[in-house]
N, C-alpha and C positions, 0 to 999 in steps of 0.2 A: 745179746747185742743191745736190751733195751736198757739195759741195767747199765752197759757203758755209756752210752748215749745221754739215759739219767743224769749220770756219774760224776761226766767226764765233758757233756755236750760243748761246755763255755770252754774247754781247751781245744777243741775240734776245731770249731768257729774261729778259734783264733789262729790255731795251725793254718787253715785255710787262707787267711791274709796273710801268711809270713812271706815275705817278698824276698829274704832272706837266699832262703834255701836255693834259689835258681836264679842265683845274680847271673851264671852265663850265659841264660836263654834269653828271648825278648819275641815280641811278637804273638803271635801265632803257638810258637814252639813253645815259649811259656806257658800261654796259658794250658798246652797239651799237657805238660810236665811238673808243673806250681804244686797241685794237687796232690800226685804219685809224690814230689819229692817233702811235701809236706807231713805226707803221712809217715815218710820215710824218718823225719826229722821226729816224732812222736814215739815212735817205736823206739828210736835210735837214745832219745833221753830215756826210756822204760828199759834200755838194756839191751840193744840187740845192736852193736858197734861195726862199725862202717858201714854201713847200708847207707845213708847218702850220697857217700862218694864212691859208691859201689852204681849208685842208679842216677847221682849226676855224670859220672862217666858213660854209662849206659845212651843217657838221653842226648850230649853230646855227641858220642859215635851217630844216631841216628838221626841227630834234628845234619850229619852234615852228609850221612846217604842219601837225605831226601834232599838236601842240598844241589849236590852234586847229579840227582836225576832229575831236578827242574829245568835243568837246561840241555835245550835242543840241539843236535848237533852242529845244525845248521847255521843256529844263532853265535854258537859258541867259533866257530869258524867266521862269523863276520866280524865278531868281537875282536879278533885277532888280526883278522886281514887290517881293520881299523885302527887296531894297537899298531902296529906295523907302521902303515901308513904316516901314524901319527908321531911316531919313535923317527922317522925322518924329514918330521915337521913338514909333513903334507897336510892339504885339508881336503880330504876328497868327498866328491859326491857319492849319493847314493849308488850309482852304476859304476862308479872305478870300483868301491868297495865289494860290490857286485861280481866283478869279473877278475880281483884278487881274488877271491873265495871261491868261485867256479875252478878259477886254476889246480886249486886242491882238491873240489873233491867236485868232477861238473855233474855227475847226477841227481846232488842233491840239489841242483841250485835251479833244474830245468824248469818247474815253473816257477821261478821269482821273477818279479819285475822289481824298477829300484823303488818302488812305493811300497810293495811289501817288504824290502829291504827298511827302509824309511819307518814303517809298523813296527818291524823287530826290534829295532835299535833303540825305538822309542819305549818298548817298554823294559828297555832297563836305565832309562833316563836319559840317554843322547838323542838330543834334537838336532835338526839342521839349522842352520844359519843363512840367511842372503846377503850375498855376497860377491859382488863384481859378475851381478847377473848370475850367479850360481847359488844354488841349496847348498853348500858347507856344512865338512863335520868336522869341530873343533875342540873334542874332549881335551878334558885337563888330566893332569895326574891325579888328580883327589878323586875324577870321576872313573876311572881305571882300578882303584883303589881300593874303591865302594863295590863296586863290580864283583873285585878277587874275593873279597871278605866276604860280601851277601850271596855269589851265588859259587865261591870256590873254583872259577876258572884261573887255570894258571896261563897268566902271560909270559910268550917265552922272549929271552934277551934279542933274538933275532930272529927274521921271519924267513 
């Protein structure tokens, strides 16, 4: 190992910055995966063929299981009561959205209040709005969008 190091160190270093290899990751997931797939990228010019797209596929399938297990079920259910809501250009408060979501599934929802309704919603970047004496929620399609993509819930065409 010392002898490649010697060898080889100023191509390592440079594998290391290739930003190349994990154009479809970003974040977090990159920088988890840059590395692995850089080495992959090194081997792969030394002779050892498709191992990039052998473990950019690999990293893909995983960066969207952990995807898919960041979201809570509860959240993912106000998400929708919200998409809902908003698919027939409502602007509901925290506690309409509240008591859509209870209707599906009431045991998860027994201790929320609409402020921790309000908590959740916020961190996937819906705020409320004031509005004719009310707190309003007014997402857009692009914020619905950003939703599906970053965190893989699928919104259904009818609630």
């Amino acid at each position: 190992m010392h002898v490649v190091v010697l060898e080889h160190g100023d191509d390592w270093i440079e594998a290391a910055r290739n930003r190349t290899v994990a154009l479809n990751l970003n974040g977090r997931d990159f920088e988890i995966w840059q590395p692995i797939l850089a080495i992959a990228r090194k081997l792969e010019l030394g002779g050892v063929a498709g191992l990039v797209d052998m473990l950019t596929n690999l990293a893909i399938k995983k960066t969207m299981e952990t995807v898919e297990s960041k979201v809570a079920e509860e959240d993912e259910l106000l998400l929708v009561a919200l998409y809902s809501e908003s698919q027939r250009f409502r602007s509901p408060i925290a506690k309409e959205i509240l008591e859509l979501a209870s209707s599906e599934a009431s045991t998860l929802f027994r201790d929320f209040t609409p402020r921790k309704v309000g908590d959740r919603l916020k961190q996937y970047g819906l705020n409320s709005m004031k509005s004719r004496g009310r707190r309003e929620y007014r997402p857009t399609a692009t914020d619905f969008e950003n939703i599906s993509e970053t965190f893989g819930i699928e919104f259904p065409t009818q609630f």
